[in-house]
N, C-alpha and C positions, 0 to 999 in steps of 0.2 A: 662329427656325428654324435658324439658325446652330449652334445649338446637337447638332444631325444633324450635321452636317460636323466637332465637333471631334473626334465618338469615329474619324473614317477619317484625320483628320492625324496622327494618335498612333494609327491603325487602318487582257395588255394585259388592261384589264378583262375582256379574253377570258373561257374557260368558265366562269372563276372567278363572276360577275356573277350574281346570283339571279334569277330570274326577275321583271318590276316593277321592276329598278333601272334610274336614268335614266342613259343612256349618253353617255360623256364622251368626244368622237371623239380628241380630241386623246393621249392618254395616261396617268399615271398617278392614283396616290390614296391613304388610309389618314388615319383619324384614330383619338379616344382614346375610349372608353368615358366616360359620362357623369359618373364621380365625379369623374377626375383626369386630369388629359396627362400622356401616357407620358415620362417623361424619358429619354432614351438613356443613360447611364453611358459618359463618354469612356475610352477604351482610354489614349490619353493624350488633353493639350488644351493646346496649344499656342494661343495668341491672335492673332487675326490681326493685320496690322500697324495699326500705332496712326497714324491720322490726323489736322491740323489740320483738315483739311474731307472736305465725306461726296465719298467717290471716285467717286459716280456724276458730280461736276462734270466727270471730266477724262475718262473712260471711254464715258461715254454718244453715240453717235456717230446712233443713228437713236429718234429716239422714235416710230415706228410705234405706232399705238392704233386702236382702232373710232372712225368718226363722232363728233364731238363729244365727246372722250374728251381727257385732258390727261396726258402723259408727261412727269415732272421729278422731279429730284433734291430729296428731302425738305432740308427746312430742318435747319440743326446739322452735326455731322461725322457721327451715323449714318450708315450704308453701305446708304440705304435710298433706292427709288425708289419715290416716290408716283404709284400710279393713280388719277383722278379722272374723275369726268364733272358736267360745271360745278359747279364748287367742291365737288363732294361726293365726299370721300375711299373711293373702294372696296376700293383693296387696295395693298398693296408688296411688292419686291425687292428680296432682300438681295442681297448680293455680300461674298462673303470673300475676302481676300487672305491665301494663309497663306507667308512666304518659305521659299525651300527651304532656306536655312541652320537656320531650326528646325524644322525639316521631318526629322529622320532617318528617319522610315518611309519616306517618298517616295523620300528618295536612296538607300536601300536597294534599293528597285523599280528605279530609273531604273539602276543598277547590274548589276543582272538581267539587263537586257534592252541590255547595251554601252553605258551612257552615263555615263561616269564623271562627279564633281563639276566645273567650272570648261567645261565640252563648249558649245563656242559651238554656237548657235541654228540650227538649218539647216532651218528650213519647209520649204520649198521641195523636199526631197530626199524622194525615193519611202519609203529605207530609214528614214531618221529619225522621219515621221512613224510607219510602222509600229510605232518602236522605242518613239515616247511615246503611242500609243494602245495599244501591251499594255501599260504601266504605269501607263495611268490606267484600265484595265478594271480590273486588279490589284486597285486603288485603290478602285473601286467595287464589286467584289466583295469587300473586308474591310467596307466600309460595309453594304452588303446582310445580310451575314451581322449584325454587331452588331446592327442594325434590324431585322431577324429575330428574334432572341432575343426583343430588348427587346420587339417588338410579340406576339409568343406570350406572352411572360409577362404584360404587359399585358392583351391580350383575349380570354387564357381560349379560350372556344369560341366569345364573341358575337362579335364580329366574323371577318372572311374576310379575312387579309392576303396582298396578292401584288405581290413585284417585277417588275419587266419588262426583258425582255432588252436590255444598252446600248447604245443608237443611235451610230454614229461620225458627227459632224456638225461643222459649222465654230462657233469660238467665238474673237468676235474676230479670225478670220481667222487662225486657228491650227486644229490637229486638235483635237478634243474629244471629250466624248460628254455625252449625253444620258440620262438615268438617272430612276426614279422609284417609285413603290410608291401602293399600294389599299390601303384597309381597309375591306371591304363590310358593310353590319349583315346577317347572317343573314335580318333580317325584311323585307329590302331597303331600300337607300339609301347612299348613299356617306358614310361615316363620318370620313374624312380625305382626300387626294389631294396628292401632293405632286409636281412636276416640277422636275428641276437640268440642268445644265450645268455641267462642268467642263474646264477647260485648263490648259497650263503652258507659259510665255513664257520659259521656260531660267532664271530668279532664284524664279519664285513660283508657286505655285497659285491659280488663281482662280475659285470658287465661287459660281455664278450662282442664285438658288433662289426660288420663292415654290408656293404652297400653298394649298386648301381646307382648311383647319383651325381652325374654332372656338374651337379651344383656346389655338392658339397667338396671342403679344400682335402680333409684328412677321413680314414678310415672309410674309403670308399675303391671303386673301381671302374676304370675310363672306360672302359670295352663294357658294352654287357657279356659278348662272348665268354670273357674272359673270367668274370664274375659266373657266369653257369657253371664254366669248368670248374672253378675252386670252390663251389660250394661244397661238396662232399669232405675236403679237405679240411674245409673249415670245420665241420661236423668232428674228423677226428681229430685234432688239435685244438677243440674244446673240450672234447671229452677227456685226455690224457694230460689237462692243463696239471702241473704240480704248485697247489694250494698250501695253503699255510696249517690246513687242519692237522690233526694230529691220531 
């Protein structure tokens, strides 16, 4: 999934929903036509940062899950969190760390809006946060657009793709937003679903995501069911991620 996020570093089910699709209260969605998964084409791709061990060890601060459900940081240095319900693997979360030193589209935005390179961190301030949620709308609004393209070219007419307007939400305890996209089959049924979370702690970007998407290997989930259920979850264990800010 990660693979969405590199083309915006280098870049509601509402009416759209057919009548007989099964309604996903939480928010968004979109998957790939049956021959292939749609690959995004990075505008650039800049790599996130390179880790000895998966960052969910040091970041993860609430593992909030359903009844008998297990929230932990997958084994390896992946930057992946394993959902489970006793022992059996459902779905995961990616997280991208992307630094803003290789980050020049970001620091271009953060520039836009008064915040020059080296601009210590000020949460806290009415005016700041406004300054770095128009640049992470920015931000998801060149992602929107790429993923647009890419899913029209991709599903023709069979599929109904639609983004949804960015939520401002806490991530980490920083400003954020919340961001996502549909892709409906025509003959009703939800075809992909994707939900993120994005922030910036004044050094980096950090990309929270997971997914109903069949197609894709990591950072998604097999069941839609199972994907509705943990969206909330996912909400609080974004919110309460432990970042690097200070």
């Amino acid at each position: 999934m990660l693979r969405l996020y590199h083309l915006l570093i280098g870049a509601t089910l509402v009416a759209l929903i057919p009548v007989g699709v099964k309604f996903i209260p939480p928010l968004f969605s979109a998957n790939n036509p049956p021959q292939k998964n749609p690959v995004v084409q990075p505008l650039n791709k800049p790599s996130p940062n390179e880790t000895q061990e998966n960052i969910w060890q040091k970041v993860l601060a609430n593992k909030s899950a359903p009844n008998n459900w297990q929230v932990v940081p997958c084994k390896g240095n992946t930057p992946l969190l394993c959902v489970s319900d006793q022992g059996k693997l459902l779905g995961t979360v990616e997280i991208g760390v992307y630094p803003l030193a290789k980050n020049p589209d970001f620091q271009k935005k953060l520039e836009a809006v008064g915040i020059p390179p080296g601009s210590k961190v000020d949460s806290q301030n009415p005016q700041y946060q406004t300054q770095i949620l128009t640049a992470l709308k920015a931000w998801v609004t060149d992602y929107y657009s790429a993923i647009s393209k890419d899913r029209q070219a991709t599903y023709k007419n069979e599929i109904i793709f639609s983004s949804h307007p960015p939520q401002t939400v806490t991530v980490g305890k920083l400003p954020g937003i919340r961001y996502g996209f549909v892709g409906i089959k025509r003959q009703g049924g939800v075809q992909e679903q994707h939900i993120s979370h994005v922030t910036f702690d004044g050094t980096a970007l950090y990309v929270i995501s997971s997914a109903y998407d069949p197609a894709s290997a990591t950072g998604k989930f097999d069941k839609l069911d199972d994907w509705a259920i943990f969206q909330p979850y996912l909400y609080a264990i974004a919110a309460d991620l432990n970042l690097t800010h200070k």
